[in-house]
C-alpha positions as YAML, in Angstrom:
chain: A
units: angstrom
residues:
- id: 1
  name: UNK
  ca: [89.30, 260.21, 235.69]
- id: 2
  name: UNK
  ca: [88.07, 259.26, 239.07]
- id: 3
  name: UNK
  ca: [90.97, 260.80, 241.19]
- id: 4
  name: UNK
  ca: [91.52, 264.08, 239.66]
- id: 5
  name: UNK
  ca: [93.71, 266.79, 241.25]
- id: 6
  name: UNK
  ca: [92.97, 264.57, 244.47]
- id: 7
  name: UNK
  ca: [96.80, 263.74, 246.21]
- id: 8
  name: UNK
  ca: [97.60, 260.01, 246.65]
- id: 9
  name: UNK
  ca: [100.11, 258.13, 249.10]
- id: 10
  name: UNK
  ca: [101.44, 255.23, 248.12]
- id: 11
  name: UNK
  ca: [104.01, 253.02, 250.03]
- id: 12
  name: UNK
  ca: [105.71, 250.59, 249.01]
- id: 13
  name: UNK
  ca: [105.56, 251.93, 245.34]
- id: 14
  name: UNK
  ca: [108.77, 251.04, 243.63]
- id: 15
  name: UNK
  ca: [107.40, 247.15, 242.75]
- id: 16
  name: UNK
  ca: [104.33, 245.20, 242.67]
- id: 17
  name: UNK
  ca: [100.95, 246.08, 244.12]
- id: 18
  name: UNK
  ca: [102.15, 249.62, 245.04]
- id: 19
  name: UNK
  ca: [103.39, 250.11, 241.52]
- id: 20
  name: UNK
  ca: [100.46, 249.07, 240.05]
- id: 21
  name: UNK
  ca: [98.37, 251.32, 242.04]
- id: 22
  name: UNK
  ca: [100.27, 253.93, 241.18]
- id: 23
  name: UNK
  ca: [100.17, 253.68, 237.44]
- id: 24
  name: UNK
  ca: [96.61, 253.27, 237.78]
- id: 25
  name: UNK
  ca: [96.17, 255.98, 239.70]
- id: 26
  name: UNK
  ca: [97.63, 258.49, 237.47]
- id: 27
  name: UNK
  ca: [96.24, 257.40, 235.09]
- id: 28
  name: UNK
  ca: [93.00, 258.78, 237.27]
- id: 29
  name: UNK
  ca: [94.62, 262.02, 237.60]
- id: 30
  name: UNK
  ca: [95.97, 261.64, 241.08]
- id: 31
  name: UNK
  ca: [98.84, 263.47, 242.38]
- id: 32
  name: UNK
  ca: [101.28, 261.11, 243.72]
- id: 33
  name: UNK
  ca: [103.25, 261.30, 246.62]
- id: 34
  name: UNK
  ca: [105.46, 257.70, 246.25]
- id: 35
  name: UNK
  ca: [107.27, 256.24, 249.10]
- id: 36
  name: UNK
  ca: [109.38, 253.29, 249.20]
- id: 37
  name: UNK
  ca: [113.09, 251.95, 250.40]
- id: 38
  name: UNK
  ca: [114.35, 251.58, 247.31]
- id: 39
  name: UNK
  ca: [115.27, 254.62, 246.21]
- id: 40
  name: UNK
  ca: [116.16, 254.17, 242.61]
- id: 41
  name: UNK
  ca: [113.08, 252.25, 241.91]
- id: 42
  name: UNK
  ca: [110.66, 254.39, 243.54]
- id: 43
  name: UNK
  ca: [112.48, 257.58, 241.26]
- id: 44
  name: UNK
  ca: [111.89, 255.25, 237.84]
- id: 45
  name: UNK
  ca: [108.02, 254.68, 239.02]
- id: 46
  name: UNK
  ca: [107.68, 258.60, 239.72]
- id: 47
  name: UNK
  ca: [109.56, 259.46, 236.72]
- id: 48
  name: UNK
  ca: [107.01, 257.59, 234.43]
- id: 49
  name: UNK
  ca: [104.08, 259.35, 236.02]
- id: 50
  name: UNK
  ca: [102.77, 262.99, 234.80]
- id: 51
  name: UNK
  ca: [102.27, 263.83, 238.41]
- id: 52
  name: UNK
  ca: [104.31, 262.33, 241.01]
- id: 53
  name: UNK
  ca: [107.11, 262.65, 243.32]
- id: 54
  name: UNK
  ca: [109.48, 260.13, 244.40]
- id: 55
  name: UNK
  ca: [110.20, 259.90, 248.74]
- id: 56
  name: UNK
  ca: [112.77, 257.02, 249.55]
- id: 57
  name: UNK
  ca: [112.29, 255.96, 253.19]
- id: 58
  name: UNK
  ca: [112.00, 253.62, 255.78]
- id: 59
  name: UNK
  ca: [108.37, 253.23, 256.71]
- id: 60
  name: UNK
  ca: [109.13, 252.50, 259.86]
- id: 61
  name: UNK
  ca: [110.77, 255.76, 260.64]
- id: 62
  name: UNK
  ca: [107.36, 258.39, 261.86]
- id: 63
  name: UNK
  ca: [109.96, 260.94, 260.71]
- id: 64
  name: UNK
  ca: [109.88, 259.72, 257.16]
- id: 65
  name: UNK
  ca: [105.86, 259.71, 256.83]
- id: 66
  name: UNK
  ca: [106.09, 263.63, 258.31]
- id: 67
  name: UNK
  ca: [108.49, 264.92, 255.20]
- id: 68
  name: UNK
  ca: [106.10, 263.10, 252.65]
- id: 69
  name: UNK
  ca: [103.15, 264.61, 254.35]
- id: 70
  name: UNK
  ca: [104.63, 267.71, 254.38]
- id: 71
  name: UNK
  ca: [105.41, 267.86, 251.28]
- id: 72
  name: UNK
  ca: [101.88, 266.82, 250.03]
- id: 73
  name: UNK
  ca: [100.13, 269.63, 251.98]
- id: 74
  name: UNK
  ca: [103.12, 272.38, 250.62]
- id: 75
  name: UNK
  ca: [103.00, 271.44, 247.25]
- id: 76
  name: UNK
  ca: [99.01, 270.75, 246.78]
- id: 77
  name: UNK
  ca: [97.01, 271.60, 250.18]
- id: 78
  name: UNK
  ca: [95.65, 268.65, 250.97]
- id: 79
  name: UNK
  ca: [96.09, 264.97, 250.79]
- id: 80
  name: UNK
  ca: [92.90, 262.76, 250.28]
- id: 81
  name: UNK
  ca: [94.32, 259.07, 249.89]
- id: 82
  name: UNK
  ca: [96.66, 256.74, 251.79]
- id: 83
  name: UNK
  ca: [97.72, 253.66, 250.80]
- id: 84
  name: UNK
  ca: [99.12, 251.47, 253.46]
- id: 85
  name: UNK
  ca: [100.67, 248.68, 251.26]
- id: 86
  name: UNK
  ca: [104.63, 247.95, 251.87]
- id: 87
  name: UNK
  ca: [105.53, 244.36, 253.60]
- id: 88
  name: UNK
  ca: [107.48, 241.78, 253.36]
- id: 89
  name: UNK
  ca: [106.01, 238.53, 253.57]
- id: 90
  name: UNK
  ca: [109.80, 235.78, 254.70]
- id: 91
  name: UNK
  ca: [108.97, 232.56, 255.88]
- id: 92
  name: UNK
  ca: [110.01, 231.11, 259.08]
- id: 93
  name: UNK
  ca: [109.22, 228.11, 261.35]
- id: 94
  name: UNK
  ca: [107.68, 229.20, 264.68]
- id: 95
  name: UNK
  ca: [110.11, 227.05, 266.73]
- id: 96
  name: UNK
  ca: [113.18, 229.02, 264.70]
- id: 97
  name: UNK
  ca: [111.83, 232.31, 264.78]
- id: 98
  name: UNK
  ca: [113.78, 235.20, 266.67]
- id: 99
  name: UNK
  ca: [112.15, 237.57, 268.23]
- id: 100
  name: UNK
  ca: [114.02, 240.27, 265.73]
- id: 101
  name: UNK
  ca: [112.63, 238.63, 262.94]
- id: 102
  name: UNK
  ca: [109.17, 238.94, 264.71]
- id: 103
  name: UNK
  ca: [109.86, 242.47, 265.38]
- id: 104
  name: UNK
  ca: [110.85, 243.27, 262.39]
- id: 105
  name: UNK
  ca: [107.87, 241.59, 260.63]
- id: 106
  name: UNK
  ca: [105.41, 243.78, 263.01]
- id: 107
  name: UNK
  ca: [107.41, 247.59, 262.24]
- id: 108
  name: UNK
  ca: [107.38, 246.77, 258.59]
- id: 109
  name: UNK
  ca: [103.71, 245.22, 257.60]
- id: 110
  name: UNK
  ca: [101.76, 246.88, 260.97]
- id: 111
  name: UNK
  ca: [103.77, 249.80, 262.87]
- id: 112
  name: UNK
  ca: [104.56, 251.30, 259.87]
- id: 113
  name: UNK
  ca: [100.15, 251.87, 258.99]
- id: 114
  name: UNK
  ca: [100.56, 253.22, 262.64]
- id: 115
  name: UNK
  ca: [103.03, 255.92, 261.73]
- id: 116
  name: UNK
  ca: [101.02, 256.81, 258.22]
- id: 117
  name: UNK
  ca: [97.82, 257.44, 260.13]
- id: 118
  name: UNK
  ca: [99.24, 259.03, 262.88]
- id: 119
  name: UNK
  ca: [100.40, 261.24, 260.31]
- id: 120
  name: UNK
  ca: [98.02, 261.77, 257.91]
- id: 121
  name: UNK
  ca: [94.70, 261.15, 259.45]
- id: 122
  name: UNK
  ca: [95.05, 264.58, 261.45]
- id: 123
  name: UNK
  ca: [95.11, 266.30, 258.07]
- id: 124
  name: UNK
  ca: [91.95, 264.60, 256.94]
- id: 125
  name: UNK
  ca: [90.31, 265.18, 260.11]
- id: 126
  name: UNK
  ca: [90.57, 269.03, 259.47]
- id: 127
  name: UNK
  ca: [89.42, 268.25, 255.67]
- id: 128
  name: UNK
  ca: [86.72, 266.72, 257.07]
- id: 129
  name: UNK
  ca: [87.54, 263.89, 254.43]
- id: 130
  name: UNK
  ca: [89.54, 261.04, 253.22]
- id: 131
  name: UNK
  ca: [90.21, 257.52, 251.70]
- id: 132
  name: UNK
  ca: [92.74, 255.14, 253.52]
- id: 133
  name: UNK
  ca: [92.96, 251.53, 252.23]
- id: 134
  name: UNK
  ca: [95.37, 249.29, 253.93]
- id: 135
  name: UNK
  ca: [96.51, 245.70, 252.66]
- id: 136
  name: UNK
  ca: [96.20, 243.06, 254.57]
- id: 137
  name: UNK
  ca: [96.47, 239.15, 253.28]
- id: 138
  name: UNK
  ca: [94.16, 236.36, 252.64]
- id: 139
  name: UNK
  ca: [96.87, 234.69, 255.04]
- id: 140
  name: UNK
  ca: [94.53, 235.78, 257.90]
- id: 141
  name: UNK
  ca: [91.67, 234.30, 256.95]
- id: 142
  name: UNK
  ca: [93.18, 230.98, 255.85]
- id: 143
  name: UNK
  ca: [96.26, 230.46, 258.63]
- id: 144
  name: UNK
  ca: [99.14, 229.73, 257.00]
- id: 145
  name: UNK
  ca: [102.40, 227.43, 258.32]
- id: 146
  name: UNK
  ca: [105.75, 229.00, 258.45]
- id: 147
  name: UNK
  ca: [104.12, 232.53, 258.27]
- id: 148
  name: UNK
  ca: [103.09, 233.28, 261.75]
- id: 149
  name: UNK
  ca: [104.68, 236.37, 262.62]
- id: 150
  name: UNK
  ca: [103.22, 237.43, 258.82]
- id: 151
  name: UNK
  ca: [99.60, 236.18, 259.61]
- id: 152
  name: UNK
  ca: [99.55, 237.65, 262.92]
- id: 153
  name: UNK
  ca: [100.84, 241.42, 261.40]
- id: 154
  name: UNK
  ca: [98.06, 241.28, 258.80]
- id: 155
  name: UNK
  ca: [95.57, 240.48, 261.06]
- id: 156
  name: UNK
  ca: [96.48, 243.28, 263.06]
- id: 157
  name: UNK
  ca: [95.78, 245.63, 259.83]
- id: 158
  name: UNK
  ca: [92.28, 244.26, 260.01]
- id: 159
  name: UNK
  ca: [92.10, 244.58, 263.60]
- id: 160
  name: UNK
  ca: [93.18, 248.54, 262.92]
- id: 161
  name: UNK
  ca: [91.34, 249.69, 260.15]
- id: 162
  name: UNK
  ca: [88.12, 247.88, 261.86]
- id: 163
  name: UNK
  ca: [88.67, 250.25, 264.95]
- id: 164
  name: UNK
  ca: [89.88, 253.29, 263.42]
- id: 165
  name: UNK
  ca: [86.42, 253.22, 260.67]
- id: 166
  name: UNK
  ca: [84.72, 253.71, 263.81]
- id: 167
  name: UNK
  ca: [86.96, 256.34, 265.49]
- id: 168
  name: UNK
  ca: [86.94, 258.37, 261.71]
- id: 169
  name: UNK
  ca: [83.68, 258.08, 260.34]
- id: 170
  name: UNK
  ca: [81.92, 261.30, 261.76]
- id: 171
  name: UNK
  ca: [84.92, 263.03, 260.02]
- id: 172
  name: UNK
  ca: [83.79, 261.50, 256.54]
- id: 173
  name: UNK
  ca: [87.09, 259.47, 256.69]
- id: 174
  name: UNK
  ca: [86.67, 256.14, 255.15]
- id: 175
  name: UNK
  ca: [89.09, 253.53, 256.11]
- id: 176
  name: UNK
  ca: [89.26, 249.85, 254.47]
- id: 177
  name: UNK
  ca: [91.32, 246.98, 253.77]
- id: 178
  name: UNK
  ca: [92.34, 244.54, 250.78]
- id: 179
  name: UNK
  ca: [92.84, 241.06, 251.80]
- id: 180
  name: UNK
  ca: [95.27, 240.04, 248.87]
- id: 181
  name: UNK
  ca: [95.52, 236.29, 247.49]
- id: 182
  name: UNK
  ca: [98.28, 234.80, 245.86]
- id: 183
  name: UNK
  ca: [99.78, 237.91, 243.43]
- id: 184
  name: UNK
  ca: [101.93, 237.25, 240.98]
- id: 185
  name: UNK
  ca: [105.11, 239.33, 241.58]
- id: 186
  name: UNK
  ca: [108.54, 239.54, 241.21]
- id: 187
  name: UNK
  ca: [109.46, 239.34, 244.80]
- id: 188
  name: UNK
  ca: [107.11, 236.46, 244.97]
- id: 189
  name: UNK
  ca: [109.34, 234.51, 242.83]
- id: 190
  name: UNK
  ca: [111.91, 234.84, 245.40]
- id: 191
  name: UNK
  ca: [109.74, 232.83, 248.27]
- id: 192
  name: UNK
  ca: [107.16, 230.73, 246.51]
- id: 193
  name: UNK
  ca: [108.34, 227.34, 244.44]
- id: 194
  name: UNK
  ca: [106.58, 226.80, 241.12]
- id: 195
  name: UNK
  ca: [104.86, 223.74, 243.09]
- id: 196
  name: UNK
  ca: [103.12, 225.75, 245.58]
- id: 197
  name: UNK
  ca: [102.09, 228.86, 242.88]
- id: 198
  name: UNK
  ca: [100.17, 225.68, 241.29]
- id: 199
  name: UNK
  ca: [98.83, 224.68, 244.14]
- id: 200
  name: UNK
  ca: [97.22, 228.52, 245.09]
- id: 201
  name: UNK
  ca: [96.25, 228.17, 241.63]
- id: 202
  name: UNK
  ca: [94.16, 224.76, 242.47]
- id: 203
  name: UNK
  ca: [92.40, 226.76, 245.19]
- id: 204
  name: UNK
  ca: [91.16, 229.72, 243.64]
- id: 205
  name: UNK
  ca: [88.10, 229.47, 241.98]
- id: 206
  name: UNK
  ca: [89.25, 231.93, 239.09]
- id: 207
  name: UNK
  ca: [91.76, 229.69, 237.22]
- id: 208
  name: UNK
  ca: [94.20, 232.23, 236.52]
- id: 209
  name: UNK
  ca: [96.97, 234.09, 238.52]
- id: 210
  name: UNK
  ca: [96.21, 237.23, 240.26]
- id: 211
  name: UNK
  ca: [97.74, 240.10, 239.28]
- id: 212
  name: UNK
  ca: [98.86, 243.42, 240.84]
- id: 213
  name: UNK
  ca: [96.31, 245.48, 238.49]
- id: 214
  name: UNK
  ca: [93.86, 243.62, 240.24]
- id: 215
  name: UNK
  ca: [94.38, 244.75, 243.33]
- id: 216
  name: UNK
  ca: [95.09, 247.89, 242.30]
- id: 217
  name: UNK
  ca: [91.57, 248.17, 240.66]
- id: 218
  name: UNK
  ca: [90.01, 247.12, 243.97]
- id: 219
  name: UNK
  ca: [92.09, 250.04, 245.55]
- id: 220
  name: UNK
  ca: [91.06, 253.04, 242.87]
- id: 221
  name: UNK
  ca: [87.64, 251.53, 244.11]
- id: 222
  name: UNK
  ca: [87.81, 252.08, 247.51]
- id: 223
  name: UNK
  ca: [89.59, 255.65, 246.93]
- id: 224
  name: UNK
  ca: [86.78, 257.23, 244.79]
- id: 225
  name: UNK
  ca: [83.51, 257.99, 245.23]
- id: 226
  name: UNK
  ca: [82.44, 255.01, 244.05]
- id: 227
  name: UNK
  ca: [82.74, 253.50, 247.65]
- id: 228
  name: UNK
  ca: [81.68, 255.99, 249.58]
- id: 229
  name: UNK
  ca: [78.82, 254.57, 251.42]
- id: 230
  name: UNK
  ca: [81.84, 251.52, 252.83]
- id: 231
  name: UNK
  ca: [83.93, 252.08, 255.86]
- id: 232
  name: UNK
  ca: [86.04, 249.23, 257.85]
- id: 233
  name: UNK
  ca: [85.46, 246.69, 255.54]
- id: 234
  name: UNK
  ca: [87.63, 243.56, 254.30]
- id: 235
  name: UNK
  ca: [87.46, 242.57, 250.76]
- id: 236
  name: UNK
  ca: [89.05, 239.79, 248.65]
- id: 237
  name: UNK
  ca: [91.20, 239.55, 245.89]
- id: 238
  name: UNK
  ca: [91.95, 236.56, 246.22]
- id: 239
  name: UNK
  ca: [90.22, 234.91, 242.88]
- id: 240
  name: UNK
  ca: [88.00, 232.92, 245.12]
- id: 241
  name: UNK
  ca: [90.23, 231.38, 247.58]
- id: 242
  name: UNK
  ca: [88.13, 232.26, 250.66]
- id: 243
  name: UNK
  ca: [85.28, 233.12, 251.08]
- id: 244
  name: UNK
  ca: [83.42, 234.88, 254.07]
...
């Protein structure tokens, strides 16, 4: 039980890597505090859990983090983790790109971490403590063609949580960052042939598919004790794609 009665934020929760971490998670003994868009999927997650409370919202709306945050501190004093995971990953050709699809690429996957922080961190400042892990992509390290606007919004995360491990550490606030390979998903299903989820595959050096529990394990890591000599780092799960 390494999160118990500690009070968890998870975006993005209704699917995937955010539903993984929070079923793992509570399974820890975390309260959760769930956020994602859609609503009825986000309810089903919460409703599974033994301790966790379903928020639908935009995470690009500031005034959407402030509720869940509120909520957190009202219901349980404190809250001690963020996870910065929702995105959406479309692909697009440079040359066809509009500039609303680049916008909207940079509120979803990087303005949105910028409204969580702003609203949490001032809560762990005064606790004098905290965990933040925010996922990025192997994309970033690797360059990737017809995911520009993508690549360049996950390489801000790294830029952020780099800068703001600096700014937080004398508050004890640790703040790190999963660089996330191919995952096996639903959604990715919807973007990525069967040709190209072979040819990830070929280039990991772990011949299997990656899966959200993995990440998720990697998170629980960073969001426990166990990791508390580690601030602004990057790590992998990628199955040995890149490394660096």
């Amino acid at each position: 039980m390494l999160l118990q009665n500690k009070t968890a934020i998870v975006t993005g929760a209704a699917t995937g890597i955010g539903e993984a971490v929070a079923r793992l998670f509570g399974e820890h003994g975390a309260h959760l505090l769930l956020m994602d868009r859609d609503a009825a999927g986000c309810q089903a997650v919460a409703d599974s859990l033994p301790s966790a409370s379903a928020f639908p919202g935009d995470v690009r709306n500031a005034a959407d983090f402030a509720r869940l945050a509120a909520a957190g501190i009202e219901r349980y004093g404190r809250i001690d983790i963020l996870i910065n995971n929702a995105g959406i990953y479309p692909r697009q050709t440079f040359l066809d790109m509009s500039e609303s699809q680049w916008d909207e690429m940079q509120d979803i996957n990087l303005k949105s971490m910028f409204h969580a922080m702003k609203t949490v961190l001032p809560h762990m400042v005064k606790q004098r403590a905290g965990k933040v892990v925010n996922i990025s992509s192997v994309t970033f390290h690797l360059g990737m063609a017809t995911l520009s606007h993508y690549v360049a919004s996950k390489g801000g995360v790294i830029g952020l949580t780099r800068s703001l491990a600096r700014e937080m550490g004398p508050y004890d606030i640790h703040i790190n960052c999963i660089t996330p390979g191919a995952i096996k998903t639903a959604a990715e299903a919807s973007v990525v042939t069967d040709e190209q989820a072979a040819q990830f595959l070929a280039s990991q050096s772990l011949q299997r598919r990656i899966m959200p529990l993995d990440v998720a394990r990697v998170c629980l890591f960073l969001s426990c004790e166990l990791s508390d000599g580690m601030t602004g780092q990057v790590l992998n799960v990628d199955g040995g794609w890149v490394m660096h």
